[in-house]
N, C-alpha and C positions, 0 to 999 in steps of 0.2 A: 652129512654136509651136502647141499644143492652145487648143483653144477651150475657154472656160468654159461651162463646164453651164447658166449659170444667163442665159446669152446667146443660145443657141443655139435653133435652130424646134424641134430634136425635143428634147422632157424626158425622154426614154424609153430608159432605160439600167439596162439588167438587172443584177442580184445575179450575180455569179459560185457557181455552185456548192459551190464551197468554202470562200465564205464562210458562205454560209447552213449549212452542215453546221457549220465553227469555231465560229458562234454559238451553235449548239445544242447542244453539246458542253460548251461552255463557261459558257453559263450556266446547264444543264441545266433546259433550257425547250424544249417543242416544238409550236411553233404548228402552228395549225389553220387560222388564218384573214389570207391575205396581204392587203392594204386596197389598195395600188395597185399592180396588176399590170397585163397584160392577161389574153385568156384564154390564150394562147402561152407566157407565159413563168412561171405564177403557180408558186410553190413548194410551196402550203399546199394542203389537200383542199379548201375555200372562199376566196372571192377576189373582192373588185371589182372592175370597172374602171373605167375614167374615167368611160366613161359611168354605169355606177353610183355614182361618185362618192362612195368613203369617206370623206371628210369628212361628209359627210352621210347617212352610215349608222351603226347604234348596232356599234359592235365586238361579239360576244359569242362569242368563244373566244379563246385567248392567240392573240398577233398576231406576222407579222412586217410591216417597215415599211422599205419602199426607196422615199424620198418622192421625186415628182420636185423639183431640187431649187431650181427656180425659187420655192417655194411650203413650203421647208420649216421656215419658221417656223407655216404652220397644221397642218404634222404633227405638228408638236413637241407645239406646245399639243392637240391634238385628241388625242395619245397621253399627256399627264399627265391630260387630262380624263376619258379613257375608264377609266384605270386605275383611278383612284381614285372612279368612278362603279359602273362593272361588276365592280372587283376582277380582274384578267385582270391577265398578264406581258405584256408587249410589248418585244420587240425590236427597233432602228432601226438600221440603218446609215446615218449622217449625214455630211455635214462636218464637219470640227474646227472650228468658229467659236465659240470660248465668248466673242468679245465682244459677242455679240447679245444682243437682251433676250428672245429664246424661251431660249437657253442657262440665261441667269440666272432667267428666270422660273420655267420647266419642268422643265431638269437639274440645274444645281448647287444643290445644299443640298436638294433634294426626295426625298433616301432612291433615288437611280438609282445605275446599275452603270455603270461606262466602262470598257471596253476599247482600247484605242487602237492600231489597225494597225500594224504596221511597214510601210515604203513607201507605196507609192501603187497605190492599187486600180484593175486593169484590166477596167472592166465590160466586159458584153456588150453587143450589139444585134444581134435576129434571131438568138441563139444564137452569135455568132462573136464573140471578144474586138474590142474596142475598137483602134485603132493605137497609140494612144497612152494611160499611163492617166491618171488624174484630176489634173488642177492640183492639188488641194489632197488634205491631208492626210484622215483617214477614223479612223472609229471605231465602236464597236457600242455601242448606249446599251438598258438594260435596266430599266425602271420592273416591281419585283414586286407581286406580288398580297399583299396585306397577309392576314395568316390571323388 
């Protein structure tokens, strides 16, 4: 049996490649600026990391967003805040958990884009797929820049 993410000492579980390319394709958005990465794995030409701590920094180029997922209720919210502060796209690859209250507060009914995986996404770590992929189901969530 796969351990849950949100259990587990390491939260640090990389975007598959091909994910990050399907999102970008798909909702023809092309970030600049990855918010929790490290410096190893980020996808975007700028990047936080933990220790820089994007929660706690202002976004200011379209984003991507692979929250760790212990904590992704303050990504959620921190990614409706930004968007509709700085005007910036943001892309997230999340859990399917629309009975939270980030879900309800953040996504649903807030003018966002969902995309919804088919299967279960096998992240990386240290660049090598995962053994196993994710317990739970997955999706690409898209708050646009209001014009």
């Amino acid at each position: 049996m796969t351990k849950n993410f949100s259990t587990i000492s390491n939260d640090v579980w990389e975007t598959p490649i091909q994910i990050f390319e399907f999102a970008k394709a798909y909702f023809q958005v092309f970030p600049k600026l990855d918010v929790a990465s490290t410096h190893e794995n980020s996808l975007c030409e700028f990047h936080y990391t933990e220790r820089e701590d994007g929660l706690k920094q202002t976004w200011f180029k379209d984003v991507w967003l692979n929250p760790p997922y212990s904590k992704a209720s303050k990504w959620i919210a921190k990614a409706s805040e930004e968007n509709k502060k700085n005007n910036i796209n943001i892309i997230a690859l999340l859990n399917v958990t629309t009975d939270t209250h980030a879900w309800h507060d953040h996504i649903l009914g807030n003018k966002t884009e969902i995309c919804f995986l088919e299967g279960r996404v096998r992240f990386n770590q240290h660049g090598i797929p995962a053994k196993h992929p994710s317990q739970h189901p997955s999706c690409l969530v898209c708050w646009r820049k209001f014009i």
